[in-house]
N, C-alpha and C positions, 0 to 999 in steps of 0.2 A: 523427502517429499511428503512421505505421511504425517510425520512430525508438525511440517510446518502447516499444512490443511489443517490439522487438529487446532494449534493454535490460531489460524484465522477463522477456524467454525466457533472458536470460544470466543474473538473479538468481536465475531458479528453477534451472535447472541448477548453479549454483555450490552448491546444499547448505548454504550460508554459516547458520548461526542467528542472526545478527542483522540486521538488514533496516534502512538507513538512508537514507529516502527524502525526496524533495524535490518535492513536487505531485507523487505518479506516477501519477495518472490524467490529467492534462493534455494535452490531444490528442487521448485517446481517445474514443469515441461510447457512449454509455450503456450497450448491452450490455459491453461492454470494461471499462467502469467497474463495473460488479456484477462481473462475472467476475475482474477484480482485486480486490474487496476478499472474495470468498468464498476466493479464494487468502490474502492476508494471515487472514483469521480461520482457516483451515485450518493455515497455519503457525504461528501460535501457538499451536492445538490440538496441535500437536506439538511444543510445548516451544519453540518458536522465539520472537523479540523483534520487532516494528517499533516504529520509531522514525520519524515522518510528518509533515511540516510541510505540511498541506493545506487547502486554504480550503472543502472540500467534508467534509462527514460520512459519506462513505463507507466502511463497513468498522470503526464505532465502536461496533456492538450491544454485540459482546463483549470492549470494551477495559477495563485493568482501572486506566486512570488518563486523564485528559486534561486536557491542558494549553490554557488558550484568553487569546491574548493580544486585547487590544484596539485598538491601532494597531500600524503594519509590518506 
């Protein structure tokens, strides 16, 4: 859990507009997990991209494509 915080407090400081993430709420405890994906919806409200390989729907209100595979 701390691990990954640390890693999403160094994404949002990076400014970066493209966001290419790998299960990033993994770890975290349900509030963590809301609180991340109102940040990813918030960055794409600013023009920003994710890009999200996640086995959870969090953060998919306001996506404007998704991709859903059926094994792996």
């Amino acid at each position: 859990g701390q691990r990954r915080r640390a890693a999403i407090a160094k994404l949002l400081v990076s400014r970066r507009p493209l966001w290419l993430l790998d299960e990033p709420t993994a770890g975290l405890d349900k509030a963590s997990e809301e609180r991340f994906a109102r940040l990813m919806t918030q960055h794409c409200g600013e023009g920003g991209i994710v890009i999200a390989a996640t086995h959870l729907p969090l953060g998919l209100d306001g996506a404007q494509a998704l991709v859903m595979g059926e094994t792996g």
